[in-house]
C-alpha positions in Angstrom: 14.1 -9.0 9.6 14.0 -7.4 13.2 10.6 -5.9 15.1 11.3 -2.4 13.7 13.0 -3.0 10.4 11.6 -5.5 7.8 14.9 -5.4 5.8 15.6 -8.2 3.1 18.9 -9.2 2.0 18.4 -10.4 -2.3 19.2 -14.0 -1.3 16.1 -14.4 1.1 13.6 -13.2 -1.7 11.1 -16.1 -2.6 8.5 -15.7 -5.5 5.5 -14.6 -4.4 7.1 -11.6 -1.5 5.4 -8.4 -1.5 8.7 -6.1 -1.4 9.1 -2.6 -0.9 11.7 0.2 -1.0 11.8 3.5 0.6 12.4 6.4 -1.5 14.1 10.3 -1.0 13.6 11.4 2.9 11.3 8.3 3.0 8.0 10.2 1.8 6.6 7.1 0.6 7.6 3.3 -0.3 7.3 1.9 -3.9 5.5 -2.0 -3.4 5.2 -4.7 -5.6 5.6 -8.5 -5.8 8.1 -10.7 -6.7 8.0 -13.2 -9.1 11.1 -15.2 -9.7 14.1 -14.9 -12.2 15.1 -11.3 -10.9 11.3 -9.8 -12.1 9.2 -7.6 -9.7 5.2 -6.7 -11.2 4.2 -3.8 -9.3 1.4 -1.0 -9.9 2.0 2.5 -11.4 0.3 5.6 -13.2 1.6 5.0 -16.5 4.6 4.2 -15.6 5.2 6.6 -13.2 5.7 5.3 -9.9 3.2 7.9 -7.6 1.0 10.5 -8.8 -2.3 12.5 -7.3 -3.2 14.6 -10.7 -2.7 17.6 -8.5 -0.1 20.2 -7.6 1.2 17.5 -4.9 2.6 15.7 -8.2 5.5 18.1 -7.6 6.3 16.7 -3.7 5.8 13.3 -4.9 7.5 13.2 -8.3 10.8 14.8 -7.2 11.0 12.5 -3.9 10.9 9.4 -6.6 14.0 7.7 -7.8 16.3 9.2 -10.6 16.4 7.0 -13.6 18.9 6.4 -15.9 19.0 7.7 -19.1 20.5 4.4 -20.3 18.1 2.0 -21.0 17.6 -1.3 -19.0 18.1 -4.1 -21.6 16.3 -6.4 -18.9 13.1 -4.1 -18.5 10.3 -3.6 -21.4 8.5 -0.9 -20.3 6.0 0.8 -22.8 4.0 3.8 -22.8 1.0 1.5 -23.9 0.5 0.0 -20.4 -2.8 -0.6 -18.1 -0.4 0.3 -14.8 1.1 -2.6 -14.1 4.8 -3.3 -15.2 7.6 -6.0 -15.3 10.5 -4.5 -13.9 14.4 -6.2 -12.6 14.7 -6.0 -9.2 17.5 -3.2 -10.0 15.2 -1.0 -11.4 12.1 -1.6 -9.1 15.0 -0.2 -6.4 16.2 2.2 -7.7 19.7 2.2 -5.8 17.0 1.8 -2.7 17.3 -0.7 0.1 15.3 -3.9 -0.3 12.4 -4.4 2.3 9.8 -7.3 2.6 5.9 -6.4 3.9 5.0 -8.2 6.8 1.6 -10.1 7.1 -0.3 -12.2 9.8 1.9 -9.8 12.3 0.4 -9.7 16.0 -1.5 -6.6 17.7 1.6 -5.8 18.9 3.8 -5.9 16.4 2.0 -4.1 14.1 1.3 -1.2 16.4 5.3 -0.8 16.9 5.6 -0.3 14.0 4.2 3.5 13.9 4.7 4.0 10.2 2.0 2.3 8.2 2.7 0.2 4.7 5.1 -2.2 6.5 2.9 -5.1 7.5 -0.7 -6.1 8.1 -2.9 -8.2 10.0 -4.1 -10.0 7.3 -3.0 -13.5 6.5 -1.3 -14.4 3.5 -2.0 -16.9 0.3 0.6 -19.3 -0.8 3.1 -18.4 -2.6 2.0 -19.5 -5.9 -1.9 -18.6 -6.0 0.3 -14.4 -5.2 2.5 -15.3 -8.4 -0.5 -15.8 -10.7 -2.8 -12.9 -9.4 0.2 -10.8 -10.5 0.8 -11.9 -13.8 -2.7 -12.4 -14.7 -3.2 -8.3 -13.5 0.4 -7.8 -15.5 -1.8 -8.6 -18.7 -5.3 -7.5 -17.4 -4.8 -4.0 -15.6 -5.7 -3.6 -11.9 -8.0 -0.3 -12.4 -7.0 3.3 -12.5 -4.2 5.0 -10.6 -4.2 7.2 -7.2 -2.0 7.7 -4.5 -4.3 8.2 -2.4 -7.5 5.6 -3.5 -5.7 2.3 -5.5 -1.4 2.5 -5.3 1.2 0.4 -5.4 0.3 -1.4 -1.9 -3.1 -2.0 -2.5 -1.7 -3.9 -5.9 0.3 -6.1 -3.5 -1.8 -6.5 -1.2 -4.5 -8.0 -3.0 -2.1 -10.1 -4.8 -0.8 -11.4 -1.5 -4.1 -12.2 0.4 -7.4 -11.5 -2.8 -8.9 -9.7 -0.3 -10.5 -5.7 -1.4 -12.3 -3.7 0.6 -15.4 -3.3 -0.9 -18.2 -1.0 0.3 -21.1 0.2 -2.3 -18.9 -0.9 -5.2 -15.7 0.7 -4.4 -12.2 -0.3 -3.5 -10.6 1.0 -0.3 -7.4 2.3 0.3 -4.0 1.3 1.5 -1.9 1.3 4.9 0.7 4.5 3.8 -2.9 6.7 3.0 -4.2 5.6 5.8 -0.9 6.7 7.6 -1.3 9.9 5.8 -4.7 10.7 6.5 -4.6 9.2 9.9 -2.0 11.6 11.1 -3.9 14.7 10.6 -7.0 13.0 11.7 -5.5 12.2 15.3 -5.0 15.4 15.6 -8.5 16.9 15.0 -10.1 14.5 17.0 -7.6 14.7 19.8 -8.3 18.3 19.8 -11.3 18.5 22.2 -9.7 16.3 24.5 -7.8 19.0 25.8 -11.1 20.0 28.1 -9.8 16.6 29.5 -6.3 17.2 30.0 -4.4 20.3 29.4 -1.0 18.7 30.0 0.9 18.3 26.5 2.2 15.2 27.1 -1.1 13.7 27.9 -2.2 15.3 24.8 0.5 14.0 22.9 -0.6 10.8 24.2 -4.0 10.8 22.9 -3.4 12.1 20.0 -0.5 8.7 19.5 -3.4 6.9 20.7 -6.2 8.1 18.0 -3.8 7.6 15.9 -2.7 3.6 16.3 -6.7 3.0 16.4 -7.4 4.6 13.2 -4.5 2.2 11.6 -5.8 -0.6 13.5 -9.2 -0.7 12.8 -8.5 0.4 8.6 -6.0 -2.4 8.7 -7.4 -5.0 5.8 -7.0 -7.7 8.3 -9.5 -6.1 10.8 -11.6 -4.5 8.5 -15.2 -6.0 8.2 -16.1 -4.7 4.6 -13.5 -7.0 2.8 -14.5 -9.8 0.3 -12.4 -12.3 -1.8 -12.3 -11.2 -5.2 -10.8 -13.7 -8.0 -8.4 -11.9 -10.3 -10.1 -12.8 -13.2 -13.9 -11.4 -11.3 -11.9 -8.5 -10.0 -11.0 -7.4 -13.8 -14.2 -7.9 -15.1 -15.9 -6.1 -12.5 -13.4 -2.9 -13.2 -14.4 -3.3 -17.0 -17.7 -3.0 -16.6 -17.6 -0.2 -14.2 -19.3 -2.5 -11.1 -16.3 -2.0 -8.9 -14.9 1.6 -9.0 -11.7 3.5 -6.6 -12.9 4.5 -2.7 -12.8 7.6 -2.0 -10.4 7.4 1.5 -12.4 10.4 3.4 -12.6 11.5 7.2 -16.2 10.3 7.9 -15.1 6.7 6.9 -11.9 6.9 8.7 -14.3 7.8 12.2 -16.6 5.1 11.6 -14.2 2.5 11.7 -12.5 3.8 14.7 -16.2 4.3 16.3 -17.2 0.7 14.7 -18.2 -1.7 17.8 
């Protein structure tokens, strides 16, 4: 574990870690949460590790892992399944390097790190209150699917700290989409700036700049429309439709980097 790399070697891993692994050309990082005895519970779409319901399926799915076509005889996955699987840490890699998410970094620490879905701000619960949000959302279903509104991070994430961002009965989004959307973002809103400065590196500059202050203030640990949300509340609440998927969007994205 180093300032820019959050590599885990197997021995470290304790139950309750939110781990991660990078896939193909590192388009995105597959999260879930360790639980002890070699088992990782993480978040899919049916099984399928990432996946949009558009043509960016394509990107996505060929950048995952190639599985074996022998069967794990440790894993029980099913095609009956609410999302959220049991899988050996062998299979949750995928021949990928093991990686553990950071939380209760510092200011600076997390802004070093450039690529978002690595670590947060956001203190963490113990160990064994993580465990049991997992399992009981193993059983119980943590909502629908999307890359881009309710993935694999934001699984872990509320399993590590039981905090959602919720905003007229929706859930927010996690630290890779915001990474994703953030990028663009910098650059449109950097874009009149260059009345200010037509020097490219300045640009560059505060384009890098829009760009850390959107991660920053979406961060779930500065965010100010978080709650606590019990496991067992958050289920029922996505059963009877009073908590539904955010819709991650520009306008929200520049009111939280406006936000006082």
């Amino acid at each position: 574990m180093g300032l820019l790399s959050n590599r885990l070697d197997r021995a470290s891993l304790k139950p309750g870690d939110h781990i991660y692994s990078w896939r193909t050309a590192y388009i995105y990082a597959h999260h879930g949460i360790y639980v002890g005895d070699d088992k990782v519970v993480h978040f899919t779409r049916r099984g399928q590790e990432v996946g949009t319901g558009t043509v960016l399926d394509v990107l996505l799915v060929s950048s995952g892992p190639r599985r074996s076509l022998v069967p794990c005889t440790t894993c029980t996955h099913t095609n009956d399944t609410n999302g959220v699987v049991s899988s050996c840490l062998n299979c949750f890699l995928s021949g990928g390097i093991l990686y553990r998410f950071e939380y209760a970094v510092t200011p600076g620490v997390f802004l070093a790190k450039a690529r978002g879905g690595t670590c947060t701000l956001a203190l963490s619960d113990p160990n064994e209150i993580v465990v049991h949000r997992a399992k009981y959302l193993l059983d119980n279903g943590f909502g629908c699917y999307n890359v881009f509104k309710n993935n694999c991070e934001d699984f872990a994430i509320y399993c590590k700290t039981g905090l959602l961002v919720v905003d007229q009965r929706t859930m927010g989004q996690s630290g890779q989409a915001v990474s994703i959307i953030g990028g663009p973002l910098a650059a449109v809103l950097s874009t009149p700036l260059r009345l200010v400065t037509t020097n490219v590196y300045g640009m560059v500059a505060t384009a890098v700049s829009v760009y850390c202050a959107s991660r920053y203030a979406a961060d779930i640990g500065m965010r100010r429309d978080v709650m606590k949300v019990d496991a067992e509340d958050l289920t029922r609440r996505i059963a009877t439709g009073a908590l539904t998927v955010a819709e991650p969007g520009i306008p929200a994205l520049v009111a939280s980097i406006n936000a006082p």
